[in-house]
C-alpha positions in Angstrom: 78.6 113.3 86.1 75.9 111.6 83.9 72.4 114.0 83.8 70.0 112.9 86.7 72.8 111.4 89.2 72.7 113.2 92.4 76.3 113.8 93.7 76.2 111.7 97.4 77.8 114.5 99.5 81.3 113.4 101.3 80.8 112.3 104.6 82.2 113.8 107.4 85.7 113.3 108.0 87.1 112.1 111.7 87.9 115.3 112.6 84.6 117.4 111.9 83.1 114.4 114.1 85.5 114.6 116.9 84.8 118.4 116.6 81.3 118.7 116.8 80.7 116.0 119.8 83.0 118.2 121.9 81.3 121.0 120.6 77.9 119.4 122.3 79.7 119.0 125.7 78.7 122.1 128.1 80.5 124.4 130.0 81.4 122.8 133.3 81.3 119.5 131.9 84.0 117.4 130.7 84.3 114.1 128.6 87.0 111.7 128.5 89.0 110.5 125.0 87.0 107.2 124.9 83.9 108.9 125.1 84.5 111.5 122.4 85.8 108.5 119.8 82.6 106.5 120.7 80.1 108.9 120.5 82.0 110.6 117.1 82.6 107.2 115.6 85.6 106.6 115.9 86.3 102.8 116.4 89.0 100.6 117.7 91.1 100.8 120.6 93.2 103.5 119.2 89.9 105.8 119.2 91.0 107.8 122.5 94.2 108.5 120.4 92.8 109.9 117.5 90.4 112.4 119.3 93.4 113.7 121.0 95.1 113.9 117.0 92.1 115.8 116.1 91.7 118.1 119.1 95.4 119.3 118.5 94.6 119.9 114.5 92.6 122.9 116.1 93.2 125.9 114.5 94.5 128.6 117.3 91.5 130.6 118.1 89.3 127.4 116.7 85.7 128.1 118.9 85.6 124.2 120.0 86.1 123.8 123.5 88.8 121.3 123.5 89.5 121.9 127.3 86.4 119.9 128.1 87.9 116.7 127.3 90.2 114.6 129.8 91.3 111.3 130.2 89.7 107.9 131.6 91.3 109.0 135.1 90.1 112.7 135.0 93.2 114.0 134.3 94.7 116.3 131.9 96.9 114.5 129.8 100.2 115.8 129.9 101.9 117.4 127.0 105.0 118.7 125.7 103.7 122.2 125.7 102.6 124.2 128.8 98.9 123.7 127.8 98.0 121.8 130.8 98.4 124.9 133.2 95.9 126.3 130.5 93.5 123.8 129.9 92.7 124.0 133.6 92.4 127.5 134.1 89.8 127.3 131.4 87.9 124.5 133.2 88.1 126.6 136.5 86.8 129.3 135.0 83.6 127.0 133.9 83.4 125.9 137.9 85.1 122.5 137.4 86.7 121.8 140.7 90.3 119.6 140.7 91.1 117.4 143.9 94.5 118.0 145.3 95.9 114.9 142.8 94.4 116.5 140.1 91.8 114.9 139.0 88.3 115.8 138.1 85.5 114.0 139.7 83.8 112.3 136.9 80.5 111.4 138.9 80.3 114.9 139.1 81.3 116.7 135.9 81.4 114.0 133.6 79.2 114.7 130.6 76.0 112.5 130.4 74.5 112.7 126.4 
């Protein structure tokens, strides 16, 4: 690097975005896919997607509370692992209440930035 050029640091990458919005969403809250990728920049319709690519990079024992986020219906997305039963014990735990379907009332715990 040439004397006197600053080095522009790298930007953040997708996932250290996705991470620290769900890091900013409180206990008892939740957020849906959509809203993670909008307000963590990530664009397009495919957005949702990639927030659910970056909460499963997660190391194990990672302190991001990926159990806060849900999808556009209020469900948990189902998996091919039993981490549905555990993503709603964790939101339980945080008061978040499930109707008999379910689903989590958005109006209610939805997360308002």
């Amino acid at each position: 690097m040439p004397a006197g050029r600053a080095r522009t640091p790298a930007p953040d990458n997708r996932n250290q975005r996705v991470w620290r919005t769900v890091m900013a969403i409180p206990a008892g809250c939740v957020a849906t896919y959509g809203q993670v990728a909008s307000l963590a920049g990530v664009p397009g319709p495919t957005g949702p997607r990639q927030v659910g690519y970056a909460l499963a990079a997660l190391a194990d024992g990672a302190s991001v509370p990926w159990q806060r986020v849900v999808n556009a219906r209020g469900q948990i997305s189902a998996r091919d692992t039993p981490g549905g039963c555990r993503q709603r014990e964790l939101l339980e735990a945080e008061g978040v209440f499930f109707d008999l379907e379910g689903r989590i009332d958005l109006n209610r715990y939805g997360w308002q930035p």
